[in-house]
N, C-alpha and C positions, 0 to 999 in steps of 0.2 A: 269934746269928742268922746262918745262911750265907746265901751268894752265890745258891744255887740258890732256896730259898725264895722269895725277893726278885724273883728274872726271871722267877719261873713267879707269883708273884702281878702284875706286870705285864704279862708276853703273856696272861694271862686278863685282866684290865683292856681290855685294848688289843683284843683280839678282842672282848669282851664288846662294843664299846661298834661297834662294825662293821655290816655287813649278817649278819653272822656270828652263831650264839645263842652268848650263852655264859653262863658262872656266874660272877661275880670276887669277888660279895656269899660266896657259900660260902665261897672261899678263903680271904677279908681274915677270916672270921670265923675259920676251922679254923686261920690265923695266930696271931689276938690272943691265942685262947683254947686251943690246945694249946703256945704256944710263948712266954718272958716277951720275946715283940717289943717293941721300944719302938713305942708307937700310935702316935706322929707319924712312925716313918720308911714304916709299914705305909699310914697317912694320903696320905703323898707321892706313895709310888711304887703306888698305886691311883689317886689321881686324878691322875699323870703321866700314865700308860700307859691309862686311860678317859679324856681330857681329850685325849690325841693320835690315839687309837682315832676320836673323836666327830671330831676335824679333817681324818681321814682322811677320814671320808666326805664333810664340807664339800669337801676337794678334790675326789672324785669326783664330788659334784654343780655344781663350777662347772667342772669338764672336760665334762662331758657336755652341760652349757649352752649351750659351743661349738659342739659339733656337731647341739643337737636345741633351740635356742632355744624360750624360751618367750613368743613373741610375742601370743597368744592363744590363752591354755586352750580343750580343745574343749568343756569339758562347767561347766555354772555350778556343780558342786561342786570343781571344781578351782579357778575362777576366785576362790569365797568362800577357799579356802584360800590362797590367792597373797594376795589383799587382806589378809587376816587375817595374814601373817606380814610383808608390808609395814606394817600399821596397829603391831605391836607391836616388830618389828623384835629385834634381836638381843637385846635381854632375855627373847624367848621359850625364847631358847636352856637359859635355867634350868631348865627340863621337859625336858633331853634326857636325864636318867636315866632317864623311865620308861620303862615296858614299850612293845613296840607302837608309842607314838606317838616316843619319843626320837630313835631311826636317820633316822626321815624328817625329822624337824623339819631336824636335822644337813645331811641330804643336799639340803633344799629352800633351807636360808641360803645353801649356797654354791653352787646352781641363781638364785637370785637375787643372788646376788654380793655379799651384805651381807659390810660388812670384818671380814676374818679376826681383826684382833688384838681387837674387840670379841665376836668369837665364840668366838673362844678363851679369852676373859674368864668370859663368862658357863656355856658348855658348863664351865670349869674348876669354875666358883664353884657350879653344880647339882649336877654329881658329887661333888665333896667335900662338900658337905654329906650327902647320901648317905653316903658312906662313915663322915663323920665320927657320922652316928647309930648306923651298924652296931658302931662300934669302941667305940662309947660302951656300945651294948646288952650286949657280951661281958664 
């Protein structure tokens, strides 16, 4: 297994999991299954680099807090979605692999400043599981 494999299955993780599109499911797969990678190092450093990709945005969303507080939503579907992520709190974080809804979940925990090391928990434990069906399927 080289070096190079390994950072480019990572900065795809790591963008994928951004405001940014990306693919990391193709990579970890064109990994497992063109190359005898051991699964649990391919496992690691995919839900490393999508697991800090998903915190990057939690920090974006709790810097931009600062300067654009959310003291009252203007619109009642933004409000239901603030209650909603307050009523479940950072185990919602689990859903931040998917499509669509994942980036903003990411980006609204740390606009509501829920604690990072439980976000980091949970954002970890959603992606690898993710990862770890893909590695499984190959």
């Amino acid at each position: 297994m080289n070096d190079s494999s390994l950072w480019s299955l990572f900065a795809s993780a790591f963008v994928s999991a951004t405001l940014f599109p990306g693919g990391s499911e193709v990579v970890l797969a064109a990994l497992a299954y063109a190359h005898p990678h051991d699964p649990w190092t391919l496992l690691g450093v995919a839900t490393l680099g999508n697991t800090l990709g998903g915190m990057s945005t939690w920090l974006l969303g709790c810097l931009l807090a600062r300067r654009y507080p959310l003291d009252r939503p203007r619109q009642a579907r933004q409000q239901r979605a603030v209650d909603y992520m307050k009523k479940w709190g950072s185990p919602l974080l689990l859903f931040s692999w998917l499509p669509v809804v994942g980036d903003p979940l990411c980006f609204a925990a740390g606009w509501l400043r829920m604690n990072a090391a439980m976000s980091a928990l949970f954002i970890g434990a959603g992606k690898a599981a993710r990862y770890a069906v893909i590695v499984w399927l190959v």
